[in-house]
C-alpha positions as CSV (number, residue, x, y, z in Angstrom):
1,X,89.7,60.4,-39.1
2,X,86.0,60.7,-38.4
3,X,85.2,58.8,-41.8
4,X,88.0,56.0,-40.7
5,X,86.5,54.7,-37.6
6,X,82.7,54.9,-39.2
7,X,84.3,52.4,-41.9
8,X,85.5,50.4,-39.1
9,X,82.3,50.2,-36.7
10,X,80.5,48.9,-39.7
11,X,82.6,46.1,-40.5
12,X,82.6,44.9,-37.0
13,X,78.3,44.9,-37.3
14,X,78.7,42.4,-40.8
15,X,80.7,40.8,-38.9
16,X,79.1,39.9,-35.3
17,X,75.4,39.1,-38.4
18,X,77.7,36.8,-40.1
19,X,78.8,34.6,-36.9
20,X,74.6,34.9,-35.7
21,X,73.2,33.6,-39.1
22,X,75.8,30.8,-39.4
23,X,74.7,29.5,-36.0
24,X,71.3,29.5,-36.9
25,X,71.5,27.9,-40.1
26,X,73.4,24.9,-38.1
27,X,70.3,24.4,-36.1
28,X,68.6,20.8,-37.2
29,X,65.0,21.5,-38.2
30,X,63.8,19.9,-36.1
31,X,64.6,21.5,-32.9
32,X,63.6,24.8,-34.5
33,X,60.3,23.1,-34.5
34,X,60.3,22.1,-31.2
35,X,61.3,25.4,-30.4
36,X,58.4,27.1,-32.0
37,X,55.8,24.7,-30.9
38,X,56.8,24.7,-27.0
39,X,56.6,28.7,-27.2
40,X,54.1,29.3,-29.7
41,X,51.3,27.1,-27.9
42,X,52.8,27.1,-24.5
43,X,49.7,29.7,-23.6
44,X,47.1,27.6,-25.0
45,X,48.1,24.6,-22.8
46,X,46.0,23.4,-19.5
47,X,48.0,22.9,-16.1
48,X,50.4,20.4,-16.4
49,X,49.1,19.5,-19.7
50,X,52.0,18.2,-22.4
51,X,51.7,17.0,-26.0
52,X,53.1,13.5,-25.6
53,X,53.0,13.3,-22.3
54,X,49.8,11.6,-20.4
55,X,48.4,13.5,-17.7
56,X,49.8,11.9,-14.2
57,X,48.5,12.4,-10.7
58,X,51.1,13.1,-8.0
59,X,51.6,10.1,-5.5
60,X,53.0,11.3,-2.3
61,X,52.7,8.0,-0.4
62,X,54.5,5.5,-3.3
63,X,57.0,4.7,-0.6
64,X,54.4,3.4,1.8
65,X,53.0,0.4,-0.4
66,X,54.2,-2.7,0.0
67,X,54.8,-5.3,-2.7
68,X,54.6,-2.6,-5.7
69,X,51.5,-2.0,-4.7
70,X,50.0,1.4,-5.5
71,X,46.4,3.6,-4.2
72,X,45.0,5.0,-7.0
73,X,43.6,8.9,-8.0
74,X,40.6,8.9,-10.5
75,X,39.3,11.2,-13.2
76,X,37.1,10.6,-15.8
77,X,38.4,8.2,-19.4
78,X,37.1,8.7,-22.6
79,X,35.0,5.6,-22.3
80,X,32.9,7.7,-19.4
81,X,34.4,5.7,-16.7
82,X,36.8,6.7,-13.9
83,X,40.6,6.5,-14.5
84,X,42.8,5.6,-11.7
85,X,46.3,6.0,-12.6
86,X,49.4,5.1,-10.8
87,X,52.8,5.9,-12.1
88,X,52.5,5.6,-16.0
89,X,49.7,3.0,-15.7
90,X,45.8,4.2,-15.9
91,X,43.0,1.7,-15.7
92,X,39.7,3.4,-16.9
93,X,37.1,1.5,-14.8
94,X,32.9,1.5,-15.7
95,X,30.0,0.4,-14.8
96,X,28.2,-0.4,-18.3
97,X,24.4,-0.6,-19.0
98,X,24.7,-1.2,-22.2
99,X,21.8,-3.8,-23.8
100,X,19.9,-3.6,-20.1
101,X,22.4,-5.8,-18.6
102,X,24.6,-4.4,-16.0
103,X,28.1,-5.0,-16.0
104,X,31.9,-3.4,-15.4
105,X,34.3,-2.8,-18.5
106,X,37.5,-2.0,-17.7
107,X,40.7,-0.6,-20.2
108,X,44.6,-0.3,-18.9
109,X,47.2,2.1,-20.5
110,X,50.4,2.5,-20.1
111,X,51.1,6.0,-21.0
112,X,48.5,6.7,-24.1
113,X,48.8,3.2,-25.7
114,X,46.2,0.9,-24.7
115,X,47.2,-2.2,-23.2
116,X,46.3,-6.1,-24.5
117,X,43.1,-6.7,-21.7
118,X,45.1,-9.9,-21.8
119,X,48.2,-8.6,-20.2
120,X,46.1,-7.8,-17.1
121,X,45.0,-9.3,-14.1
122,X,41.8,-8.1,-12.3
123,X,39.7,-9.6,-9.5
124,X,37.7,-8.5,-6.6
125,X,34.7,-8.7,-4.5
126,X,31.3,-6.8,-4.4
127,X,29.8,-6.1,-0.8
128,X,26.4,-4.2,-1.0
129,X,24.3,-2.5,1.0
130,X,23.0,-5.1,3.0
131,X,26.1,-6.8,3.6
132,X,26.0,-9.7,1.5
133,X,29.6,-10.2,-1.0
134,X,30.0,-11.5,-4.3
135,X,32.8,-12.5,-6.0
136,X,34.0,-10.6,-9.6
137,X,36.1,-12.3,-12.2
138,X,37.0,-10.5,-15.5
139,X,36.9,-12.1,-19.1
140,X,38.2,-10.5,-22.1
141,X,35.8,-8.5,-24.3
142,X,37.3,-6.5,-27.5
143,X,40.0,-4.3,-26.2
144,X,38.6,-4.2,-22.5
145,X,38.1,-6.9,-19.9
146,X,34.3,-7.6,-18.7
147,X,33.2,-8.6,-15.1
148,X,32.0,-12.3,-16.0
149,X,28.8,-11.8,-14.2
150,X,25.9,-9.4,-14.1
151,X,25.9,-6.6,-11.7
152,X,22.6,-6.8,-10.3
153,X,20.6,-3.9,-9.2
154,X,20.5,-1.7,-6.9
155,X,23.5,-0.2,-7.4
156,X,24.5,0.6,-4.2
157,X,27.5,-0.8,-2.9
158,X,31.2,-0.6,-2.4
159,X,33.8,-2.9,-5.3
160,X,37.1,-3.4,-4.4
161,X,39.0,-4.6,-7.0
162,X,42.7,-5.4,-7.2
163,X,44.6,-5.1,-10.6
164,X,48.1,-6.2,-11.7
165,X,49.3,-4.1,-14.7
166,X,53.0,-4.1,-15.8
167,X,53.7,-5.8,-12.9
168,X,52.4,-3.1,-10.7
169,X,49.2,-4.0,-8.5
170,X,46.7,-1.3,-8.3
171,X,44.3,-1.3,-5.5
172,X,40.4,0.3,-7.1
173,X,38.0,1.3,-4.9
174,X,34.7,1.5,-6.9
175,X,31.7,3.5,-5.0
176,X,27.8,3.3,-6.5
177,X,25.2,5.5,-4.8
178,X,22.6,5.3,-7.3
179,X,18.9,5.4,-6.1
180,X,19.9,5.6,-2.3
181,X,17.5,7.9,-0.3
182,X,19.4,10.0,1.7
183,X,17.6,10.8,5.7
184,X,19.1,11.6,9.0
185,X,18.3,9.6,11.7
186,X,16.4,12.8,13.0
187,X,14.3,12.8,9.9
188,X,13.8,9.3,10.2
189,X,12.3,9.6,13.8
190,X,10.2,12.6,12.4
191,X,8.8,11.0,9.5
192,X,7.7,7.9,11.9
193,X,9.7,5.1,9.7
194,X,9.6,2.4,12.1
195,X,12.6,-0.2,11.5
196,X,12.5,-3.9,11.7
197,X,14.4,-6.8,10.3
198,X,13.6,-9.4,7.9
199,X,13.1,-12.3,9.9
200,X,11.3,-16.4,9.5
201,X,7.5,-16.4,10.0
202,X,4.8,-18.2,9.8
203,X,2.4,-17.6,6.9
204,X,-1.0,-18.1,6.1
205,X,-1.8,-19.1,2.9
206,X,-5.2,-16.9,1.9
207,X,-7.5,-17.4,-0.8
208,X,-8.7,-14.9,-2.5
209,X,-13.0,-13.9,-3.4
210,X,-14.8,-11.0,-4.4
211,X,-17.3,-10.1,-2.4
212,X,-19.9,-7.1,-1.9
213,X,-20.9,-5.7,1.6
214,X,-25.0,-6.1,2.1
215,X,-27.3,-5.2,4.5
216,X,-27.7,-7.8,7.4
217,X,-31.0,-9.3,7.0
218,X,-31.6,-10.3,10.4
219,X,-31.3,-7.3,11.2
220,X,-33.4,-5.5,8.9
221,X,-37.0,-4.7,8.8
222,X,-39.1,-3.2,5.9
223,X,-42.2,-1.3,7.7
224,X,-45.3,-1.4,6.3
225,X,-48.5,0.8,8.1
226,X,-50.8,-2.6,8.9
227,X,-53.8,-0.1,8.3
228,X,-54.4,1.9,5.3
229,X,-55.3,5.6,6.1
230,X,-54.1,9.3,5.9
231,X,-50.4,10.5,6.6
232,X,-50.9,13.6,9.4
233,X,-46.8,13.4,10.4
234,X,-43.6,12.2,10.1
235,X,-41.5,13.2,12.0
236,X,-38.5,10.6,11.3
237,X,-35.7,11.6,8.2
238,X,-34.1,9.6,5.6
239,X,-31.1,8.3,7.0
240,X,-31.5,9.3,11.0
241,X,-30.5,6.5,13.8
242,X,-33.7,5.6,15.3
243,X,-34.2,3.8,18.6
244,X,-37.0,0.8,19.4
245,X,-40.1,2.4,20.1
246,X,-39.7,5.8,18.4
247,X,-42.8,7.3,16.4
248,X,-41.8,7.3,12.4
249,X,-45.1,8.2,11.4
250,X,-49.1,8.9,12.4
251,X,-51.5,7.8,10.0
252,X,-55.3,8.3,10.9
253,X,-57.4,5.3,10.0
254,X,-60.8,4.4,10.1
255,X,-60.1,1.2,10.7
256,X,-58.1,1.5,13.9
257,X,-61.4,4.0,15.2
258,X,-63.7,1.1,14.4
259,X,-61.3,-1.5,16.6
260,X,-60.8,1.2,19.3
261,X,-64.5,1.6,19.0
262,X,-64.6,-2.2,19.2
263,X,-63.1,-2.4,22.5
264,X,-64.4,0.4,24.5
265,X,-68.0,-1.2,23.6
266,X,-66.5,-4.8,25.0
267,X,-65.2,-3.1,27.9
268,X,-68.6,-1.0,28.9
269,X,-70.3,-4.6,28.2
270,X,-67.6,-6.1,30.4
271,X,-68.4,-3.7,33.5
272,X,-72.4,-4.6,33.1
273,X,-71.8,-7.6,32.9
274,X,-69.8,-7.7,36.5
275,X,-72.4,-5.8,38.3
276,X,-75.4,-8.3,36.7
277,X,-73.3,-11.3,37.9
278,X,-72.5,-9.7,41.3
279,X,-76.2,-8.8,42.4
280,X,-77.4,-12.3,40.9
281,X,-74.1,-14.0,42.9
282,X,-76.0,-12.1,46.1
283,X,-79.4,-13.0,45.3
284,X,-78.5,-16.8,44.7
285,X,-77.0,-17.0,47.9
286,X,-79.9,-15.5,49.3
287,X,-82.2,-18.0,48.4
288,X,-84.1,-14.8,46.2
289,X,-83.2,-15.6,42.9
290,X,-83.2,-19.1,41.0
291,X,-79.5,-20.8,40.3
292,X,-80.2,-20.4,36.5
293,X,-80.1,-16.9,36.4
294,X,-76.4,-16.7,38.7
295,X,-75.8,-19.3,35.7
296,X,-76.8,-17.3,33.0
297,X,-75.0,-13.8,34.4
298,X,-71.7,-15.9,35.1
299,X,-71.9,-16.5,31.5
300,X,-72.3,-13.2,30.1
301,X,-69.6,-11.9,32.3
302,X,-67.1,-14.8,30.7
303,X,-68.0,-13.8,26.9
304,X,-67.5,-9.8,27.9
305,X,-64.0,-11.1,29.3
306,X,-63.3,-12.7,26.2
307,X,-65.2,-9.7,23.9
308,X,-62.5,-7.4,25.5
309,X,-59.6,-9.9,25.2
310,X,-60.1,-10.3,21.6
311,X,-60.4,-6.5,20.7
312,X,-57.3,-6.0,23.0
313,X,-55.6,-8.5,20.8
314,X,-56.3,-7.2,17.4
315,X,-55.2,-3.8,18.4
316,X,-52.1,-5.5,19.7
317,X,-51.2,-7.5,16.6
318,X,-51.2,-3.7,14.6
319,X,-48.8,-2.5,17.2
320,X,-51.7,0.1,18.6
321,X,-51.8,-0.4,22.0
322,X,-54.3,-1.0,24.5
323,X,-54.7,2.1,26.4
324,X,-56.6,4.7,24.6
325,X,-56.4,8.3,24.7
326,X,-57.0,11.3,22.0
327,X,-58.3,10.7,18.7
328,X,-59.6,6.8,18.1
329,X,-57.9,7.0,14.8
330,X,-54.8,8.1,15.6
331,X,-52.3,5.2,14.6
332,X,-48.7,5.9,15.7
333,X,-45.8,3.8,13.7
334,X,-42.7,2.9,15.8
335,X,-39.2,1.7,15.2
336,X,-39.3,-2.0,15.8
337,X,-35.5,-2.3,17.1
338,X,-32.7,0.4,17.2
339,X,-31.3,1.6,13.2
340,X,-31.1,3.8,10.9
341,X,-33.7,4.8,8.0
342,X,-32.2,4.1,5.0
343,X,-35.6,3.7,2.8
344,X,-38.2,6.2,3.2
345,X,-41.0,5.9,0.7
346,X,-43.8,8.3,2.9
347,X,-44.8,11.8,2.5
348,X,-47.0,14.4,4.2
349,X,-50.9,14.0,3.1
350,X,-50.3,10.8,1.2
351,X,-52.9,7.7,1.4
352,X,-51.7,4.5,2.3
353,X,-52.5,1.2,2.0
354,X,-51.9,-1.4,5.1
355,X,-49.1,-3.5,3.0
356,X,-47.3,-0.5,1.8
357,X,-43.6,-0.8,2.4
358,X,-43.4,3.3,3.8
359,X,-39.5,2.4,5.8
360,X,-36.2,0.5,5.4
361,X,-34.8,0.4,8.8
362,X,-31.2,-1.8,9.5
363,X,-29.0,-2.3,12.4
364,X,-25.9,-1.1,10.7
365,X,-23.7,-2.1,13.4
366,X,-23.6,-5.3,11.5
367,X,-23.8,-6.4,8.4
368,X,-23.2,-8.9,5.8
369,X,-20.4,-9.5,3.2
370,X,-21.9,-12.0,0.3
371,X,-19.3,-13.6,-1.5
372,X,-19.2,-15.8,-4.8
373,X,-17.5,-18.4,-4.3
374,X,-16.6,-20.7,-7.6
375,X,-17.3,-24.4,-7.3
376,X,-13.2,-25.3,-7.1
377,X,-13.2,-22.8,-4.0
378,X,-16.1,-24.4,-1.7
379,X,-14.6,-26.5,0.0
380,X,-12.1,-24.0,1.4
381,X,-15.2,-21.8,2.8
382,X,-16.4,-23.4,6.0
383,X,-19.5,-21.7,8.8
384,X,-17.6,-20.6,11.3
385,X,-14.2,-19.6,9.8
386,X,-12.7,-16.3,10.8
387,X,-12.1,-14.4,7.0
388,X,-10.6,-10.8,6.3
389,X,-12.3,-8.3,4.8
390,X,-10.5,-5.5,3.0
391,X,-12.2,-2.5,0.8
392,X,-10.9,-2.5,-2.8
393,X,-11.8,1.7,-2.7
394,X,-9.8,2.6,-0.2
395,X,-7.8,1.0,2.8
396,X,-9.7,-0.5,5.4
397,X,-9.6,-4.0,6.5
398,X,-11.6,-6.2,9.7
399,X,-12.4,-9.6,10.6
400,X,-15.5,-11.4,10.4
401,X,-17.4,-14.9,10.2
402,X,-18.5,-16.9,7.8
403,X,-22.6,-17.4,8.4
404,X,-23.6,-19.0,5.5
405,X,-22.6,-21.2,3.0
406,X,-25.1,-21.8,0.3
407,X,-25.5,-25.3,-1.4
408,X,-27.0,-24.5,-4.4
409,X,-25.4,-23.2,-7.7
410,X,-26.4,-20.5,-10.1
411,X,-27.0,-22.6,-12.9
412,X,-25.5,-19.7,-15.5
413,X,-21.9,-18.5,-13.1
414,X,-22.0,-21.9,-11.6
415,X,-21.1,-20.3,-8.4
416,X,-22.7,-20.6,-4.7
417,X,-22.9,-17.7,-2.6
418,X,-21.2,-17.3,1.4
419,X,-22.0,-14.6,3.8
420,X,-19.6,-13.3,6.3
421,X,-20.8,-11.3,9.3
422,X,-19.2,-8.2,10.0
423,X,-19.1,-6.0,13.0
424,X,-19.7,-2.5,11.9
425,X,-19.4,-0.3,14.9
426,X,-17.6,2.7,13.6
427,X,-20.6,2.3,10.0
428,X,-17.2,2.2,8.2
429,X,-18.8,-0.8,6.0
430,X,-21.3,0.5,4.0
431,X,-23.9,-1.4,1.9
432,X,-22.8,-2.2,-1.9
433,X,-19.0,-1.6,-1.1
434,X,-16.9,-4.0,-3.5
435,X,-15.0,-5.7,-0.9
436,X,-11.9,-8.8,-1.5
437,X,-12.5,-11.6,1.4
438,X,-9.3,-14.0,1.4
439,X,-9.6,-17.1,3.6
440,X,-7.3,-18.9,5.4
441,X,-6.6,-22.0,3.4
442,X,-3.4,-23.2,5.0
443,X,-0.4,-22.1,6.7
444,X,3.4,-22.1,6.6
445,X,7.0,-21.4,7.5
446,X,9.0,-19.2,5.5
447,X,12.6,-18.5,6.2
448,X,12.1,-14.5,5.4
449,X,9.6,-12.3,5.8
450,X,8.4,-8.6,6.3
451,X,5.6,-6.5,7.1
452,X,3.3,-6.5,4.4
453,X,3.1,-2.2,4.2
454,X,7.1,-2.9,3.8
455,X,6.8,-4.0,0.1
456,X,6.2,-1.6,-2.9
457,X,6.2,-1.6,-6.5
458,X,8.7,0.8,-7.8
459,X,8.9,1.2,-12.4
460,X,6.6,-2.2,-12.2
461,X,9.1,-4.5,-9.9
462,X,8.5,-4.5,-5.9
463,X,11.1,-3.2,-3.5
464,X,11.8,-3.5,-0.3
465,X,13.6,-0.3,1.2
466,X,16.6,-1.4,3.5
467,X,18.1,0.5,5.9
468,X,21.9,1.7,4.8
469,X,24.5,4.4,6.3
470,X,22.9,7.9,5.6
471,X,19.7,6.4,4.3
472,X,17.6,3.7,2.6
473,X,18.6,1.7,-1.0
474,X,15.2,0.3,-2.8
475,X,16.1,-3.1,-3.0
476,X,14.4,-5.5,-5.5
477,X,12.7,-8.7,-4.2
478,X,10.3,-11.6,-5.5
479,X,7.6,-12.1,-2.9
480,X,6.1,-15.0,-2.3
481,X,3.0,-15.8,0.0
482,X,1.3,-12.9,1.8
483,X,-1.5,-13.4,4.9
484,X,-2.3,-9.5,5.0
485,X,0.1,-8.8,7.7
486,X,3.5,-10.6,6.5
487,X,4.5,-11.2,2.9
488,X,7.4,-14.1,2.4
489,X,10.3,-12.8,-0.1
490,X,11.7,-15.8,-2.1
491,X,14.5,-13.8,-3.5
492,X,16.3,-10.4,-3.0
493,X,16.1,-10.0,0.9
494,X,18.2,-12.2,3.6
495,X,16.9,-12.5,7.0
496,X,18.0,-9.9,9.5
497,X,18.8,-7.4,7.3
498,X,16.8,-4.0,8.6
499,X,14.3,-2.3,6.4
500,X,11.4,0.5,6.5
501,X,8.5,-1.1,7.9
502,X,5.5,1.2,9.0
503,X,6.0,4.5,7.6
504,X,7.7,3.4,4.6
505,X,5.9,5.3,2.2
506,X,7.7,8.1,3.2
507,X,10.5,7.0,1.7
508,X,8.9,6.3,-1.2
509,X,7.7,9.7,-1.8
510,X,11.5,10.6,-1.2
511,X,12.4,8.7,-4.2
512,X,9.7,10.4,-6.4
513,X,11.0,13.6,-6.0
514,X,13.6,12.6,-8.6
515,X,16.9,13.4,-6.3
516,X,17.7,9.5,-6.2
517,X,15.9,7.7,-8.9
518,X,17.4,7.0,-12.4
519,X,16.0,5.6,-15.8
520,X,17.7,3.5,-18.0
């Protein structure tokens, strides 16, 4: 009995194999495969990743378009652009600098098969950062469509574009931020960035000379002893600020003891000569004494006058003085007006002879700026015109006069020379200083300007820096006429729009630390 039901518990097994093998083997080959790809890989797949099946970006707000049209989610293509999808339809979406000329590129999909750029519709407008619009169009390029136009730089501003794909209209929002400087309107304040707005001026037109800053001559004295004789002191440095009158050296001289000597002899000769004339005056009148001898003392008296006079003079004329006391060879040399010493060719003990040149003494508080002015340029350069001065070694700029205009040519530069006066109070302008002089030659309007400090050169081309939401965008201009104070900007700038004025640099030195700026 036990060996019976064994016999029939196997049986049933074959059995229940038989019926499982025959269903497999009437399984099509193909869904096997299917089978063993979906579980065999299954682990290896990303989230919501599926062989033949794009990815797709949930759309919770389809029912809220109007017209088919559809708001778009973005990821990145394999072109490097952004893909906005919608439904089954993607549009990869690219701003292309490809060949140094910036423009968009743009590919549609339905699913994974590209679409013919000429089964889609795109068009849209650019609005950048300081306001102004432009217009884009797309061409067909290959197997994408191409914005018809450049895209200029910067590339900072918003592009709306609206595409019509499989009869579904896709509304792209395209944001560039490249090369913006991002600052708080705290750090702003902080930093001192003053903001103004392009706006019409009036502009001088200024030409342009080389010039070199001089001593002023009429104010400049080289000091020579008058009297040769022995250096006992000076007291007076290279370089100190001397006032009229001050004692730069003391030479003794024999020659001054001989005129001292001079005049104290007319002087005793003088005072005999007074007394003889009185008593004979007395006797005259007295009847004591013949006229001819009152005569002859009146006489004497008049040539000791004129003895005394005339050593008086000479002791003058060397800057001496008159009044005597101490040593007769004593010679004190003075400062002739107030300066400073800026040649001292004098020492302690030295000999000198009376035509020596021992000090350079100038007024510094102004001086002279010579320019050369070529013959084309003369008759810009009137006497009288007010001209800017501005150091080419560091920044510094005044105004001054022009003096001088010479009339004569060097015969080898064929050039004439100018002088411009200069105040000089702070002795910012020193002597030899390599200096540029423009002069007014004419003047006028421009429809858009800015402060001169505003414009800076930035990888060789100048920028303005405009003010934008969060910050500034370095926006590329072509300047035009410039007085010093205001430049015009021909191209790349529209009047109002606000910019970094005074401070400006600041922003600059934002930019170079690399956060914003790009290279192509």
């Amino acid at each position: 009995m036990i060996y019976k039901k064994q016999a029939v518990l196997a049986a049933a097994i074959v059995l229940i194999g038989g019926i499982a093998g025959t269903a497999m083997l009437g399984a099509s080959p193909s869904t096997q495969a299917a089978q063993a790809d979906r579980h065999g890989e299954a682990s290896a797949h990303a989230d919501e990743e599926h062989h033949g099946e794009p990815p797709r970006a949930s759309h919770a707000d389809d029912d809220q378009h109007a017209d088919g049209e559809h708001h778009e989610t973005a990821s990145v293509g394999v072109h490097g652009g952004q893909v906005f999808s919608a439904g089954d339809t993607r549009v990869e979406f690219l701003l292309s600098e490809e060949g140094g000329r910036p423009h968009f590129r743009m590919w549609s999909f339905d699913h994974d098969r590209i679409l013919a750029p000429g089964t889609v519709r795109a068009a849209g407008r650019l609005v950048r950062a300081d306001g102004s619009v432009e217009e884009l169009a797309f061409t067909v390029a290959g197997d994408y469509l191409k914005s018809t136009t450049e895209v200029a730089e910067p590339h900072v501003f918003n592009a709306d574009i609206s595409v019509e794909v499989n009869g579904e209209k896709l509304a792209i929002n395209f944001v560039a931020e490249e090369g913006k400087v991002e600052l708080t309107d705290a750090q702003i304040d902080d930093a001192g960035v003053i903001i103004e707005a392009a706006a019409p001026a009036k502009i001088k037109t200024a030409l342009r000379l080389p010039g070199e800053i001089r001593f002023n001559e009429d104010r400049t004295a080289h000091v020579v002893p008058r009297l040769g004789g022995l250096v006992e002191r000076v007291p007076a440095r290279l370089g100190q600020s001397v006032k009229r009158g001050e004692v730069l050296a003391v030479i003794a001289s024999t020659s001054l003891s001989e005129l001292r000597s001079e005049l104290l002899a007319a002087t005793k000769r003088r005072v005999l000569a007074r007394s003889t004339f009185v008593r004979e005056k007395r006797l005259w009148e007295e009847k004591v004494s013949a006229e001819q001898d009152y005569l002859q003392a009146a006489q004497v008296l008049q040539e000791a006058d004129i003895a005394v006079a005339n050593a008086q003079q000479k002791l003058k004329a060397l800057g001496a003085g008159t009044t005597i006391s101490g040593a007769l060879n004593r010679y004190e040399i003075r400062a002739p007006f107030d300066g400073v010493i800026v040649e001292k060719h004098l020492s302690l003990g030295e000999a000198v002879k009376e035509d020596t040149s021992i000090f350079t003494i100038s007024d510094l508080s102004s001086v002279w700026a010579e320019i050369v002015v070529p013959a084309r340029d003369l008759n810009a350069i009137r006497v009288g015109e007010q001209v800017t001065i501005s150091a080419t070694a560091f920044e510094s700029r005044a105004t001054g006069t022009i003096s001088y205009v010479g009339a004569l040519f060097g015969q080898d530069t064929r050039t004439a020379k100018a002088q411009v006066t200069l105040p000089n109070p702070d002795m910012a302008w020193r002597p030899g200083l390599f200096v540029n002089v423009d002069v007014i030659s004419s003047e006028k309007s421009v429809p858009v300007s800015v402060a001169t400090e505003a414009v800076h050169t930035i990888n060789e081309q100048p920028v303005v820096f405009i003010r934008t939401k969060g910050g500034f965008v370095p926006q590329p201009v072509t300047p035009g006429n410039s007085d010093g104070t205001r430049t015009e900007i021909v191209e790349g700038l529209k009047a109002g729009t606000p910019y970094a004025a005074a401070g400006s640099f600041v922003v600059k030195a934002e930019l170079g630390k690399g956060s914003a700026e790009h290279s192509h």
